[in-house]
Steps between C-alpha positions, in 0.01 A plus 500: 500500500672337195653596227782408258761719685888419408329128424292324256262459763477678881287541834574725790413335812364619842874597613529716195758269322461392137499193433604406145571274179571428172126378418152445733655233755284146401690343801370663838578342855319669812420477845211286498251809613613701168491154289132430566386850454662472152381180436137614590596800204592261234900462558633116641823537714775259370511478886374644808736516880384590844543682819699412815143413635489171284655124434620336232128415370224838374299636767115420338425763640716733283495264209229647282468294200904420494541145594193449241673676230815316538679727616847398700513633882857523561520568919520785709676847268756523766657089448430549113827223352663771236565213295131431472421776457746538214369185350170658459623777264326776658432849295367676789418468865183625700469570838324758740603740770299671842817759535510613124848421524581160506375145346353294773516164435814477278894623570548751206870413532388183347281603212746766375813272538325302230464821284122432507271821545329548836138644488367588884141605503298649902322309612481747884260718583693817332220401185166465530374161383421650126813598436667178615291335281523724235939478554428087421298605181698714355813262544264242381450653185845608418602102535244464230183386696225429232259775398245297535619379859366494835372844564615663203354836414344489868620808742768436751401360843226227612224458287196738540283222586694386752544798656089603488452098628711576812332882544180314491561251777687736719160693486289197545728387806476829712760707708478190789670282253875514597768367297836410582805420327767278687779251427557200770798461680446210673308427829633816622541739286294681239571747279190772446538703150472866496270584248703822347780301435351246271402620169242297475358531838469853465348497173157278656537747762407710271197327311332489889652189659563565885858370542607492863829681564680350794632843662867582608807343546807388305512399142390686185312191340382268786456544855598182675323441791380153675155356380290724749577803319295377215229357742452898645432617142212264501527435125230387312708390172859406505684516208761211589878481367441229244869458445681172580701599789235712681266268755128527483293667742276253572333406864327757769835578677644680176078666378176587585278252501363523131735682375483380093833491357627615139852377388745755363787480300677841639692466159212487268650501156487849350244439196152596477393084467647428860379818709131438365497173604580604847242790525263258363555225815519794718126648386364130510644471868362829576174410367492219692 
């Protein structure tokens, strides 16, 4: 929601604070998850920060178009240099939450010590994928994002053909085509995703895919098991982690035999642009 409010201009985040200004912030720093998903809508980040998962260099995997935008990567949110980030003469900051509480890749401290409003959008599986994309659009267009922009006019959520291209091949490939969702830990460890908890996951559940749900045990997200718990669920498409510090699952220890592999950002950026190209790779794959 946004709104003038007590400000000149104002946006009540996914915690239920207001955020506000004297004027439509021109300067916007985020997380770099909420900086390509309002790049993809038509607004460029003065500068975009990570998570405590990565370095001092952008994860390509989480880059979008960034780096090819020129856009500065300034290190992991939680090491951000206050004087840099001073330098930069932010007019707000963007970053998500799972809890619906708190920022996750940024200390709020920080951002507020600098006076500079805090905007904190979910990203967890409290919203269904629409809505979270429809949350980045509608922040999107109170920074200003063009009229004419990237999905403008268009309803929330991932493109109708994308959608209907990943119904199709979920049709096409049958109920014996299991897919499985999993980050790499290593040569011992995986980590297999449960479906409800990933927005996205459960939305191509939806549309007919067959994702494989690893059963019970501890953890709300992942289940972390050793690499035979993701041979017994005898996928036949693994979406892979795709992120830097995840390993591949690659070899006939870790999969079936066959297996055909689909890499996954599990921090797609929240636009319409980036969650079609996904469901696009994952119908071709299917297809296959």
């Amino acid at each position: 929601m946004s709104g003038t409010g007590a400000y000149g201009w104002g946006f009540t985040d996914d915690r239920g604070v207001e955020a506000g200004a004297p004027a439509r912030p021109a300067r916007v720093v985020a997380y770099v998850r909420a900086g390509a998903a309002l790049l993809d809508l038509g607004v460029t980040p003065v500068a975009v920060y990570g998570s405590g998962h990565d370095g001092v260099e952008p994860d390509p995997a989480k880059d979008g178009g960034l780096t090819a935008a020129g856009v500065p990567y300034l290190g992991p949110g939680r090491a951000l240099d206050e004087e840099r980030l001073r330098e930069l003469r932010p007019e707000l900051v963007v970053d998500v939450t799972y809890d619906g509480k708190s920022p996750y890749a940024v200390d709020e401290e920080l951002v507020t010590g600098l006076g500079v409003p805090l905007v904190t959008l979910s990203v967890g599986n409290d919203l269904s994928l629409p809505a979270i994309i429809g949350r980045f659009g509608e922040l999107g267009a109170a920074l200003g994002a063009p009229d004419g922009g990237p999905g403008a006019g268009a309803p929330a959520g991932v493109p109708a053909e994308a959608e209907e291209a990943v119904r199709a091949a979920a049709v096409g490939a049958g109920a014996g085509c299991g897919v499985l969702a999993l980050s790499g830990g290593g040569a011992e460890q995986v980590y297999l995703a449960r479906p409800g908890a990933w927005p996205e996951l459960a939305c191509l559940a939806e549309l007919g895919v067959r994702l494989l749900d690893p059963g019970p045990g501890p953890g709300a997200n992942w289940l972390t098991t050793g690499w035979e718990g993701a041979l017994d669920l005898a996928p036949a498409l693994v979406l892979y982690d795709s992120r830097a510090h995840a390993s591949r699952p690659e070899g006939p220890e870790r999969l079936p035999a066959g297996a055909r592999l689909v890499p996954w950002n599990p921090e797609i950026p929240p636009s319409p642009a980036a969650y079609a190209r996904f469901f696009h790779a994952l119908a071709e794959a299917l297809g296959d």
